[in-house]
DODOLO-996671 format. One record per residue (C-alpha): residue in three letters; x, y, z. Coordinates in steps of 0.001 Angstrom, whole numbers, plus 500000, padded with zeros to 6 digits. Example, Ala and Ser with C-alpha at 12.3 -4.5 7.8 and 13.67 -1.06 7.14 Angstrom:
REM DODOLO-996671
ALA512300495500507800;SER513670498940507140;
This chain:
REM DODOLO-996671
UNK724041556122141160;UNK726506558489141261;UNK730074558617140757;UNK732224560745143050;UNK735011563204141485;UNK737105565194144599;UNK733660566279146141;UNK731476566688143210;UNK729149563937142382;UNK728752563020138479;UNK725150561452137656;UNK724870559852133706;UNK721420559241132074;UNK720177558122128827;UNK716598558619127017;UNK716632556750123836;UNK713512556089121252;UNK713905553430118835;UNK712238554067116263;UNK712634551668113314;UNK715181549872111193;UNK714735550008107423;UNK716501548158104244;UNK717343545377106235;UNK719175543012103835;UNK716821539931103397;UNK717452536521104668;UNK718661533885101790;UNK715696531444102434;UNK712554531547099856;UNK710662533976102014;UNK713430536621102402;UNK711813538086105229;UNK713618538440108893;UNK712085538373112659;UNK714204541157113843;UNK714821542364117407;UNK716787545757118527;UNK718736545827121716;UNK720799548929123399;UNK724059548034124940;UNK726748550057126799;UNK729518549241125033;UNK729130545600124645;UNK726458544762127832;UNK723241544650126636;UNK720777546463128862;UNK717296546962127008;UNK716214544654124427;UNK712727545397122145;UNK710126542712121329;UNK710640540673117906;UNK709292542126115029;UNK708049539674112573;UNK708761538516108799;UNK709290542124108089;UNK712816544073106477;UNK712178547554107815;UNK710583546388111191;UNK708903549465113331;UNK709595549333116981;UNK708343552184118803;UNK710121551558121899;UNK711746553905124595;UNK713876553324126824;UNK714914555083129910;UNK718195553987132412;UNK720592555556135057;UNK724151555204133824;UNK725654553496136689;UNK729751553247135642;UNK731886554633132833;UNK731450553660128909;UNK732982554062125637;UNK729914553109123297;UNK726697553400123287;UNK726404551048120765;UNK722798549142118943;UNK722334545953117891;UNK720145544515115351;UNK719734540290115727;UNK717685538194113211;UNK716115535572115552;UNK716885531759115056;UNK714855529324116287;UNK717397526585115847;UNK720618528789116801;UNK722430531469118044;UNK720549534809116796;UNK722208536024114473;UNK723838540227114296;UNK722991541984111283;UNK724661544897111888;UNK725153547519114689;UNK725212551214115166;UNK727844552561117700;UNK728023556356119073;UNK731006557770121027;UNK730248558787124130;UNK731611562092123223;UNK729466561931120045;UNK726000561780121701;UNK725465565344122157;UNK725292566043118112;UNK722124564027118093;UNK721004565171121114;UNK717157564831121525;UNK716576564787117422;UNK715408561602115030;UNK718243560243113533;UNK718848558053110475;UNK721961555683111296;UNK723740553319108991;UNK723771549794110179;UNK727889549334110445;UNK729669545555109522;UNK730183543276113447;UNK733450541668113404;UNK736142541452116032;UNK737806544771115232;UNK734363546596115588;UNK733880544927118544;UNK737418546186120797;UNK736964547262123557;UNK739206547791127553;UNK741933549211128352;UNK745534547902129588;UNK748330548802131711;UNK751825548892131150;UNK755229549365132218;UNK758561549920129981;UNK761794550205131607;UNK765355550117129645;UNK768411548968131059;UNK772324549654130214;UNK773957545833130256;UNK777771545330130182;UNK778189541934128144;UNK781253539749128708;UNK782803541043125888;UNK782507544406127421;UNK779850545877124997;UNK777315547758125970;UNK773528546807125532;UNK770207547370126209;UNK767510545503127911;UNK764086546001127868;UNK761684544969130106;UNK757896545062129684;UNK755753544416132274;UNK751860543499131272;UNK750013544819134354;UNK746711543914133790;UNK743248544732131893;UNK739866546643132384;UNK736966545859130664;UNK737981543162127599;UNK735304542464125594;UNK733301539211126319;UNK733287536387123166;UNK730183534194122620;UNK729533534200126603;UNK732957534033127587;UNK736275535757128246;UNK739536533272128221;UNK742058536278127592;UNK746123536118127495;UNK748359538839125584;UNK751105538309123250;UNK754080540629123641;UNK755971541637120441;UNK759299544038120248;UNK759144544652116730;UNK761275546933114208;UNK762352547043110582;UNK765183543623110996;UNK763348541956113918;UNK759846540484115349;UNK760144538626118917;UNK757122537992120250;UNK756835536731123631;UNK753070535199125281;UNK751266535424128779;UNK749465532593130826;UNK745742532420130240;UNK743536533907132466;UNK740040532329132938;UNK736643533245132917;UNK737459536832133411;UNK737324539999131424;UNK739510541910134123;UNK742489539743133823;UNK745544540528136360;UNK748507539361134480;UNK751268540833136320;UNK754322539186134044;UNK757240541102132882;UNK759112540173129433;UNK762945540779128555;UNK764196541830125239;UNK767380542490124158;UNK768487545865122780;UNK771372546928121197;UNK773281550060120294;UNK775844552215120229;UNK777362554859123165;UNK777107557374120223;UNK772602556954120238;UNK772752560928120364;UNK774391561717117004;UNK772525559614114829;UNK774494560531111893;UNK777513557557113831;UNK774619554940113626;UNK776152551930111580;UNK773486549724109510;UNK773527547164111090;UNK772778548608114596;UNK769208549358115955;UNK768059552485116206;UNK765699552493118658;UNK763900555237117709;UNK762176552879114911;UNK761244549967117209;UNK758085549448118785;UNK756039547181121735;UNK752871545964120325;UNK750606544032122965;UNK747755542180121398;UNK745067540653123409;UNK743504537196122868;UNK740436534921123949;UNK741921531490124027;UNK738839529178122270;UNK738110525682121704;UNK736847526435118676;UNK738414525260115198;UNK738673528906113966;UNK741293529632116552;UNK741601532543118963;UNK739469535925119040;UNK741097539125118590;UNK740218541475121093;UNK742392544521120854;UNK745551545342120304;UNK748028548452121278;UNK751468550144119731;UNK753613551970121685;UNK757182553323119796;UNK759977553144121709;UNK760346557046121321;UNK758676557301124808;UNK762123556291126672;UNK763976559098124865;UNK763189561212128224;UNK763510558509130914;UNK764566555471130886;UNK761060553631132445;UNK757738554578131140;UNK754184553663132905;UNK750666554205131625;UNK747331553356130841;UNK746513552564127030;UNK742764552061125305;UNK743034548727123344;UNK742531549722119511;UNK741003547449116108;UNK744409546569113835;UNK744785548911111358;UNK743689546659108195;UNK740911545354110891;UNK738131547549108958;UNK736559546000105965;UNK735485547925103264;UNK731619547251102884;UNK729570549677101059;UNK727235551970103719;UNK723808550433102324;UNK724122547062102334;UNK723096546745106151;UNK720451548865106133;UNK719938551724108614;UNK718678552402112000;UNK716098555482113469;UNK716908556405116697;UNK716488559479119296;UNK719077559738122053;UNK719133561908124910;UNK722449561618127147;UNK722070563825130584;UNK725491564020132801;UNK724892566177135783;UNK727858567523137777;UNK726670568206141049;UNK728148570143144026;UNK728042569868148231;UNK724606571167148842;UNK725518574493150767;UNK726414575578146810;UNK722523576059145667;UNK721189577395148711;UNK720895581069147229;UNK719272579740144065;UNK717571576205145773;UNK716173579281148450;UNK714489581361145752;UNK713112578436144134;UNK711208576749147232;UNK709286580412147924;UNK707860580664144800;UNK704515579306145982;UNK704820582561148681;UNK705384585240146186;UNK702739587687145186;UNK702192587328141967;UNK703344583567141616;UNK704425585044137814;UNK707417586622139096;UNK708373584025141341;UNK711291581984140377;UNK709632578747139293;UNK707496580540137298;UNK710068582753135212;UNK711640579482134440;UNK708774578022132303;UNK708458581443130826;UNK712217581057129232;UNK712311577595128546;UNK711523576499124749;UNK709006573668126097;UNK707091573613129139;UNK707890569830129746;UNK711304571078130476;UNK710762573217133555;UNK708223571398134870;UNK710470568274135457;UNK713313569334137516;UNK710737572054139322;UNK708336569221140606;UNK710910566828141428;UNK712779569324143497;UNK709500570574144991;UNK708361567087146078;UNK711572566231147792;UNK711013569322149703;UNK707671568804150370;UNK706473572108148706;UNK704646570288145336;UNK701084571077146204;UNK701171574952147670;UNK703211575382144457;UNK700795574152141973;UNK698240575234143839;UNK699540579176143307;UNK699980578640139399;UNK697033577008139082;UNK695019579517140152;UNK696835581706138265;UNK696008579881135554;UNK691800579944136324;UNK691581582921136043;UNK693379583714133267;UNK691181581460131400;UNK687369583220129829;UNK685909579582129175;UNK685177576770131588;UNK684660574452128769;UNK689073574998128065;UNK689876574837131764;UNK693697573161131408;UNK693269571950128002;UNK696475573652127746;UNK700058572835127676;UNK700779575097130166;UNK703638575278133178;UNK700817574134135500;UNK699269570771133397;UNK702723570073132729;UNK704029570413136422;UNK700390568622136898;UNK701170565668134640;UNK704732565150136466;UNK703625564879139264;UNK700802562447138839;UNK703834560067136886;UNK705892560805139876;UNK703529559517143021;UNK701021557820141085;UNK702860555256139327;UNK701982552516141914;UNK698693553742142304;UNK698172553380138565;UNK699739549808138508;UNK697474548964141428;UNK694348550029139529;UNK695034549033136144;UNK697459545971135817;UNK695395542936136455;UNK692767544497133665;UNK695075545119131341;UNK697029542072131688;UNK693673540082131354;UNK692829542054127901;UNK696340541241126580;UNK696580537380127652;UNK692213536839126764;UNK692956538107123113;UNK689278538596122588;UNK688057540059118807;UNK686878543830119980;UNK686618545625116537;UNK683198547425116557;UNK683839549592112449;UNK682171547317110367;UNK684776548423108010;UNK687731546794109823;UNK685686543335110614;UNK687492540594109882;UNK686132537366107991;UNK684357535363110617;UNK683796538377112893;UNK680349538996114479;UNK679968542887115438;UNK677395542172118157;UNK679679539633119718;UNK683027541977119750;UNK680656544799121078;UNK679838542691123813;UNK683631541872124281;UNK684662545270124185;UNK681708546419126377;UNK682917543892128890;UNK686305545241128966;UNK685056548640129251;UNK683013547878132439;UNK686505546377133574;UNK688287548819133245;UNK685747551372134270;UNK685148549804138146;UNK688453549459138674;UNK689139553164138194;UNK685719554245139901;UNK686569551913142634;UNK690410553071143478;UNK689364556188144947;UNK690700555265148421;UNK694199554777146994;UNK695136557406145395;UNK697822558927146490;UNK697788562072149046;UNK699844564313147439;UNK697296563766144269;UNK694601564284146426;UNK695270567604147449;UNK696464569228144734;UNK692936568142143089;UNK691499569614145892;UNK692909573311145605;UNK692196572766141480;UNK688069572154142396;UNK688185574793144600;UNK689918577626141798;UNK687610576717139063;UNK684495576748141330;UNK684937579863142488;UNK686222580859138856;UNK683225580144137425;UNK680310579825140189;UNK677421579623137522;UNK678510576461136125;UNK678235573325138643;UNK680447570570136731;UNK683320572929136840;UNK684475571686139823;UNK684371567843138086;UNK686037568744134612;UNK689032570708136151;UNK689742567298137650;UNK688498564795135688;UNK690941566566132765;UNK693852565525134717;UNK692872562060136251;UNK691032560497133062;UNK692189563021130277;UNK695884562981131005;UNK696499559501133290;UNK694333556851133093;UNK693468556856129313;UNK696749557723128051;UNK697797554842130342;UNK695084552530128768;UNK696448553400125293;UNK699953552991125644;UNK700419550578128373;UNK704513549611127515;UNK704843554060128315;UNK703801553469132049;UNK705734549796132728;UNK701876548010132649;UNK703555545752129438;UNK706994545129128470;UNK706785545984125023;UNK704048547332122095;UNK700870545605122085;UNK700327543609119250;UNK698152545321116308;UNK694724543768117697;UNK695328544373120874;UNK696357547313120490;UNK693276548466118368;UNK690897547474121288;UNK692941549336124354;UNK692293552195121901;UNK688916551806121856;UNK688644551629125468;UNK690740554383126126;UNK688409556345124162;UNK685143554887125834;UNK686586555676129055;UNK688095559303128415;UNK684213560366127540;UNK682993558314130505;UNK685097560393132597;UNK684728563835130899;UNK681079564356131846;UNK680102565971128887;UNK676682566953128180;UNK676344565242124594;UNK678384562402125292;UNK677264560575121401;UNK678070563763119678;UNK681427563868120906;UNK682466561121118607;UNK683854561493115149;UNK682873557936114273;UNK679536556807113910;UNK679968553224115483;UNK681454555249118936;UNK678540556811119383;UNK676339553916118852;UNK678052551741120829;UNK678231554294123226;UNK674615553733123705;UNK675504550868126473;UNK676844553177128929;UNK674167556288128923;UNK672366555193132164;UNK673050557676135234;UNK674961555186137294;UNK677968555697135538;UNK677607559404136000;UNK677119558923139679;UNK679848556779139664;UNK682791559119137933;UNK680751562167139999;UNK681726559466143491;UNK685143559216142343;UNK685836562548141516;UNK684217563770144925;UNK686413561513146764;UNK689977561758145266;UNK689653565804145395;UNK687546566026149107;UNK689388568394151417;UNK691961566842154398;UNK691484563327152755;UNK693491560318153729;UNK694642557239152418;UNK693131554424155111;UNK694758552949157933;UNK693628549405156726;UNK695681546568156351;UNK698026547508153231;UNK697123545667149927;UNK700564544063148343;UNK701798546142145603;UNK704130544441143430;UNK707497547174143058;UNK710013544934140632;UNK709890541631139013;UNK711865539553136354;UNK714552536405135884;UNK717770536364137743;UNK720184533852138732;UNK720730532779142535;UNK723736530767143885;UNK721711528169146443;UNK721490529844150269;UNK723480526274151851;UNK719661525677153715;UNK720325521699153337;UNK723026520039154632;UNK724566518615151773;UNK722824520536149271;UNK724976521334146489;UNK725266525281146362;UNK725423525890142650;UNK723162528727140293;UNK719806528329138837;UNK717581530663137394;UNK714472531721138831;UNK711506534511139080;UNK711995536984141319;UNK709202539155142408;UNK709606541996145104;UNK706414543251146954;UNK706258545769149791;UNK705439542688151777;UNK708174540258151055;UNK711152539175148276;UNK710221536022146842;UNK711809533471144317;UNK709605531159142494;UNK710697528465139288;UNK708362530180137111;UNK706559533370136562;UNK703243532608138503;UNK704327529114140376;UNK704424529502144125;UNK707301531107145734;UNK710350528720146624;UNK711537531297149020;UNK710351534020150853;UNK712158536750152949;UNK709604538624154881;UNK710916543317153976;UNK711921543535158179;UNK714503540289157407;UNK716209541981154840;UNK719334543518156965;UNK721638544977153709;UNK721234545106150357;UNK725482545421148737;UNK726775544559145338;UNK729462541365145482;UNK732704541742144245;UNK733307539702140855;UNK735873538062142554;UNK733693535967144613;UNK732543533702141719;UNK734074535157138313;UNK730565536708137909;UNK729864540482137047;UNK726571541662138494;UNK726136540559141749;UNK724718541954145118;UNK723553539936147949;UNK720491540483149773;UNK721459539805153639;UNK719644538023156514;UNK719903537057159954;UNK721537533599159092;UNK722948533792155604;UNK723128535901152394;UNK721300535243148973;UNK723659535807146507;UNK721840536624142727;UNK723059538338139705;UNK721248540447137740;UNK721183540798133546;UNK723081543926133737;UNK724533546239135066;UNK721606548564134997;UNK719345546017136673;UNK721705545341139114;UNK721765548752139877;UNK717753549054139934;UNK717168545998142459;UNK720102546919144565;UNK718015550874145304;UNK714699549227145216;UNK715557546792147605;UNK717212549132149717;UNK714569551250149676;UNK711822549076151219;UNK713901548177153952;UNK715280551238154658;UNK713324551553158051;UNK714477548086159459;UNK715321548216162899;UNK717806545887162568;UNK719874546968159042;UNK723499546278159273;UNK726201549046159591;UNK729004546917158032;UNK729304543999155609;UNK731233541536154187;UNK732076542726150173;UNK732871539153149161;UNK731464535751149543;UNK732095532969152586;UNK734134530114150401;UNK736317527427151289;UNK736003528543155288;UNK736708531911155464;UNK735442535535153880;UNK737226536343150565;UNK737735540238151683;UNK738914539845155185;UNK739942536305155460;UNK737878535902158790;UNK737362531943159223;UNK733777532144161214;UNK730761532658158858;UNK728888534709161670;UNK732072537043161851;UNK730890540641161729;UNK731172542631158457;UNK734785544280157287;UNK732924547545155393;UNK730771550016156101;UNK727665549253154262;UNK726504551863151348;UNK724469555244152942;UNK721215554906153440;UNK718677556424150988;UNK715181557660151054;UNK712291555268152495;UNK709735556619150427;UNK710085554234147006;UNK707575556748145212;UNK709579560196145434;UNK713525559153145330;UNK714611562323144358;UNK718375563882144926;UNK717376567570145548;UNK720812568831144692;UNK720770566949141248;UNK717090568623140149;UNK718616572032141655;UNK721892571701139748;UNK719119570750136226;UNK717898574087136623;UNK720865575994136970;UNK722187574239134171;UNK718288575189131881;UNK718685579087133190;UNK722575579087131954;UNK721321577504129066;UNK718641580429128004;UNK720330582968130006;UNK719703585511126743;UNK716022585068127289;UNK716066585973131257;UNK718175589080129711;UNK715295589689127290;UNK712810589203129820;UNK714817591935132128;UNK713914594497129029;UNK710402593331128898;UNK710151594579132775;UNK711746598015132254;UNK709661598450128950;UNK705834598108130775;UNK707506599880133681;UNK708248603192131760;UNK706203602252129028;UNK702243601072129883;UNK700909600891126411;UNK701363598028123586;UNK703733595371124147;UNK706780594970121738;UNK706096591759119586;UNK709592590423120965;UNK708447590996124761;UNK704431589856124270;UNK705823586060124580;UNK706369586753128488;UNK703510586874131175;UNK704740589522133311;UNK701883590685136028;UNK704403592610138212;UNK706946594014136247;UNK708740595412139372;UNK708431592499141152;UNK709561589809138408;UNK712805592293137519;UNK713992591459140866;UNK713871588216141063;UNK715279588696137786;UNK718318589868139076;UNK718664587694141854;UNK718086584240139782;UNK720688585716136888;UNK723223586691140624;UNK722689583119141621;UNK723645581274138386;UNK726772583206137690;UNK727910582238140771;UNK727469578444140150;UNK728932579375136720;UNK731934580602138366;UNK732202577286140237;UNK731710574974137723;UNK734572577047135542;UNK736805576941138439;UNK736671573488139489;UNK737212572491135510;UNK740594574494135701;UNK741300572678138753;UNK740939569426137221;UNK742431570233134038;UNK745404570791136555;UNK745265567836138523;UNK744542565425135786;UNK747228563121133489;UNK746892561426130575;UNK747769558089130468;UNK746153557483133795;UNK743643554986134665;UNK740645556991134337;UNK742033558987130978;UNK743989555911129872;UNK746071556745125910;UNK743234557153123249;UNK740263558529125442;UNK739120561148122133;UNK736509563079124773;UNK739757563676127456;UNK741577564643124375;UNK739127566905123408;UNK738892568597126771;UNK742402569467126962;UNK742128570879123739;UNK738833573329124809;UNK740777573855127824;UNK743906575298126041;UNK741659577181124192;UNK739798578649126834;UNK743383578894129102;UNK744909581184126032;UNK741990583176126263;UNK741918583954129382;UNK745799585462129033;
């Protein structure tokens, strides 16, 4: 989701790894030990939370997390609860990293210190606010000063056990006076639209501009100040929460007499206690914080152009595409934006298809074919996550869930046996599960995906005519990609590819290894399938599957998913499940007097039908068949005082749920949009608030079949497997050639050097494959032409903005550090520039 900025379109994303936490201090019962959960939040909304690790002070996690920012943030802040089975889980401590921070850890482990939760860590929101002063003529005929302070409203307070009850207390305060002066209480809101204005008295003299006449006992104004503090009115005994608090001196009137401006809330200033660093422990972590700016499309054509023929030029190493892995410092990051863009264009497989031959036959042994980390596996790998993910849940889900829920014993090292083990028994287990496993791969060969299909199609027919003397060549060059790199790798770490929520536990775990293993051999067709075990008990108890038919059966599969102009069939389409997981609904109104409150239930979204059922795996208590589904919209908060809600609309009525977060909100509303993008029937306009009390919140029309008062959101791409923004994955590789723009210079000297000079490389040039040295220097040129011209664009329309923009506004309210920052790199760059 993207947020627009005066035509350019600003996309946020976040790749974090949690690690582990270590030092945790222990709990003050006789065991000491904690079960300890890690969750990631955006400022204070929790959007990912990792599984519970167990009696254990420096719990591992291994978890990563991947999301589409979809609004603005402060924090990205991490949580670490000690679960209580009796109570609220308890916080142990948090780490929280400016937005404007993230890019000093960017994509490197981190050790973070575990800070102290109270309510001053916890401030968040902003508020706005209005100062005018007034001249007032007493009755006595001296001249005085009013104040007024209006309390606009606030954005984004944080939210207290569950709830948010805020009012604000208004204080004129100086060095002989406090008045303080108290709003109404807003409810159930953390958005709270106060509106009230508050009159103080202030006096002094018609002299204010020599300060030398001030008498003592007459204000100077210059040393008074407004402080606004913000409150959640509790029930509880303890009294009301802090939630943030703001100064502003008087000193801002000196130029005008009325004042107006946004203000982040801040901690008090004896908020912070002192607690030594170590005494919470600390936290490893890996974050990776992506903000894209992105233009109209018409600006990448030149570059987006040069890009898309890559599969066309002669030799693919001096196409475009190609000089881009060449510079990059991994493969991995080339090959990401390149096959995303190339799929949206529909250019994936002649692409790949031209650098993997390149590849063949560049390579002297069959036995190595794209063992490699090379621009083609890599652009290989991406694409197989990209349109195979549903192909892979199809396949492997039900077997994997079976192996986690069963919990059968599968250790076959007589070393690891457990007391009460029998080895013959788990070998049996585990040889079941294998044969599971196995079919269900052997057996998918109709439903893998097209685009899969033929690209390991032109890979048999490369290494077959690579190496014509060896007749498995044309298995192994796909078999590397389909078992080596997807299905096993899948097998082994399910949580990776969405088949689990979280880490295996340790047994199961051990046993998906083993079958992982077992299965990446199967599929390998090697000659001496025992001898390609390390451990002895592999290779005996690969003994169970040496029979021919599960040769024949890989050899079946591997004919099929790689045979030329193949199809997926035109038979009835299997379900596939696309999303599931707990939300709550507000009841539809389908009974008469049925009472229309929440409940929370199991939703489950097919490319069939949305269902809502009272349990995971009870029958659905609802079903709305994909061509019912009219509009998918997000709810204003207004409706019921709830953040998070989007309604999913029908021919008769809307179903109003809200979603966990903001990020799952975000991921039902495109997924949902999505599958019914090609209904006949989908609604141009819509109503943006609910039907209450007789009549629509937004447009206060009384019918409840009145037709929508906004235009509903634009449409997006019907394909749920490739939803790619082609601009976006252009404007990523603009930003990677900008980013090792020396290199592409360096590369430039490596094409004039073998063009004068045809004898041994420089060691600073031998990095680069250059085939065509004419014919790679000018494409060269015309890739280094095309990104100074975005460069120029992106500089201009930053001094634009730095024009246009104030501080103190709503979107750079007082106290935004990265805005602060930006004027100051502005300035910098501005004086310069003179």
């Amino acid at each position: 989701m993207a947020v627009e900025d005066e035509g350019l379109r600003v996309f946020q994303s976040v790749k974090i790894k949690i690690g582990e936490a270590k030092n945790l201090p222990s709990y003050p019962g006789p065991s000491k030990m904690r079960d300890c959960y890690c969750t990631v939040n955006l400022d204070q909304e929790e959007v990912f939370r990792t599984k519970i690790v167990e009696k254990s002070l420096c719990p591992f996690y291994g978890e990563d997390f991947y999301c589409e920012i979809p609004r603005s943030f402060r924090h990205l802040s991490f949580y670490i609860f000690d679960r209580d089975v009796f109570r609220r889980d308890s916080i142990i401590g948090k780490v929280a990293i400016q937005k404007e921070d993230l890019q000093k850890y960017h994509n490197r482990d981190t050790w973070f210190q575990l800070q102290h939760v109270d309510a001053d860590s916890e401030v968040q929101g902003k508020v706005h606010l209005e100062l005018r002063l007034s001249e007032v003529i007493t009755d006595t005929g001296v001249v005085c000063h009013k104040l007024a302070t209006r309390i606009v409203e606030c954005q984004g307070l944080p939210i207290v056990n569950g709830q948010c009850d805020p009012y604000a207390t208004v204080t004129l305060a100086g060095p002989f006076r406090s008045e303080a002066k108290k709003t109404k209480v807003k409810r159930k809101t953390n958005n709270p639209q106060f509106d009230e204005v508050f009159y103080f008295e202030v006096t002094r003299p018609c002299s204010y501009s020599k300060k030398s006449h001030f008498d003592f006992e007459e204000e100077d104004v210059d040393k008074l100040e407004i402080r606004v503090d913000l409150w959640n009115a509790s029930n509880l005994k303890f009294g009301d929460e802090f939630l943030g608090e703001l100064r502003i001196p008087l000193k801002v009137l000196r130029q005008s007499s009325s004042y107006e401006a946004w203000y982040f809330l801040q901690p008090r200033d004896n908020g912070s206690k002192s607690l030594k660093p170590d005494d919470l422990g600390s936290l490893r972590l890996n974050v990776v914080y992506t903000e894209d700016h992105v233009f109209s499309s018409d600006y990448y054509s030149p570059l987006r152009d040069l890009l898309l023929k890559s599969a066309d030029v002669e030799p693919v190493s001096a196409s475009a595409a190609h000089i881009l892995g060449e510079v990059c410092r991994e493969k991995q990051e080339a090959a990401v934006p390149l096959v995303r863009l190339f799929l949206h264009y529909g250019r994936v497989v002649p692409f790949i298809s031209a650098i993997a031959s390149a590849e063949v036959k560049r390579t002297q042994d069959p036995n190595t074919i794209f063992r490699g980390n090379s621009l083609a596996s890599k652009c290989i790998d991406e694409t197989m996550k990209l349109a195979g993910m549903h192909y892979l849940h199809v396949t492997l889900k039900p077997a994997i869930e079976e192996i986690c829920q069963s919990h059968k014993p599968c250790e076959i090292d007589p070393v690891k046996l457990k007391d009460g083990e029998n080895l013959e028994n788990n070998m049996e287990n585990l040889r079941q599960y294998v044969d599971r496993v196995f079919h269900a791969i052997t057996e998918s060969g109709v439903s893998c995906p097209t685009v899969m299909c033929d690209i390991f199609f032109s890979l048999r027919e490369a290494a077959a005519k690579r190496f014509q003397d060896d007749p498995d060549v044309r298995y192994t060059a796909v078999s590397s990609f389909i078992f080596l790199r997807f299905f096993a790798p899948a097998i082994l770490s399910p949580n990776l590819f969405q088949l689990t929520p979280h880490h295996t536990d340790p047994q199961t775990s051990r046993t998906l290894t083993l079958i992982s293993k077992t299965v990446q051999t199967l599929g390998s067709l090697s000659k001496s399938k025992s001898a390609s075990f390390k451990e002895s008990y592999m290779a005996t108890f690969y003994e169970f599957f040496n029979e021919q038919k599960y040769a024949d059966a890989v050899k079946n599969f591997l004919d099929l998913i790689s045979s030329s102009g193949r199809r997926d069939p035109k038979s009835v389409e299997q379900p596939i499940v696309l999303k599931e997981g707990f939300m709550i609904k507000r009841a539809q109104g389908r009974k008469r007097f049925g009472m229309k409150n929440f409940k929370k239930r199991w939703f489950r979204l097919t490319n069939h039908e949305f269902t809502y059922h009272k349990s995971k795996g009870d029958q659905p208590l609802y079903s709305i068949p994909i061509e019912n589904i009219l509009a998918v919209e997000k709810l204003e908060e207004e409706s019921f005082k709830m953040k998070n809600m989007f309604q999913v609309i029908q021919p008769e009525r809307a179903l109003y749920i809200q979603a966990n977060n903001c990020v799952e909100a975000k991921d039902w509303i495109d997924i949902l949009t999505k599958v019914s993008q090609c209904n006949q029937k989908r609604l141009t306009v819509y109503h943006p608030s609910a039907y209450l009390s007789g009549h629509w919140l937004c447009c206060r029309a009384p019918s409840d079949s009145a037709p929508g008062c906004s235009p509903c959101t634009g449409g997006l791409p019907a394909n749920i497997q490739l939803d790619i923004d082609g601009d976006r994955e252009t404007e990523r590789i603009y930003s990677l050639f900008n980013l090792y723009m020396s290199k592409l210079e360096k590369m430039q000297e490596a094409c004039g050097s073998k063009s004068v000079y045809d004898g041994p490389e420089q060691e600073e040039y031998s990095t680069f494959v250059i085939d065509d040295p004419q014919e790679t220097y000018k494409t060269l040129k015309q890739v280094i032409t095309g990104v100074g011209a975005l460069e120029q664009e992106h500089a201009q329309y930053k001094r634009d903005k730095f024009k246009k923009t104030k501080y103190g506004s709503q979107e750079h309210p007082i106290g935004d550090k990265s805005f602060q920052n930006y004027i100051r790199q502005q300035s910098e760059t501005s004086t310069h520039s003179i």
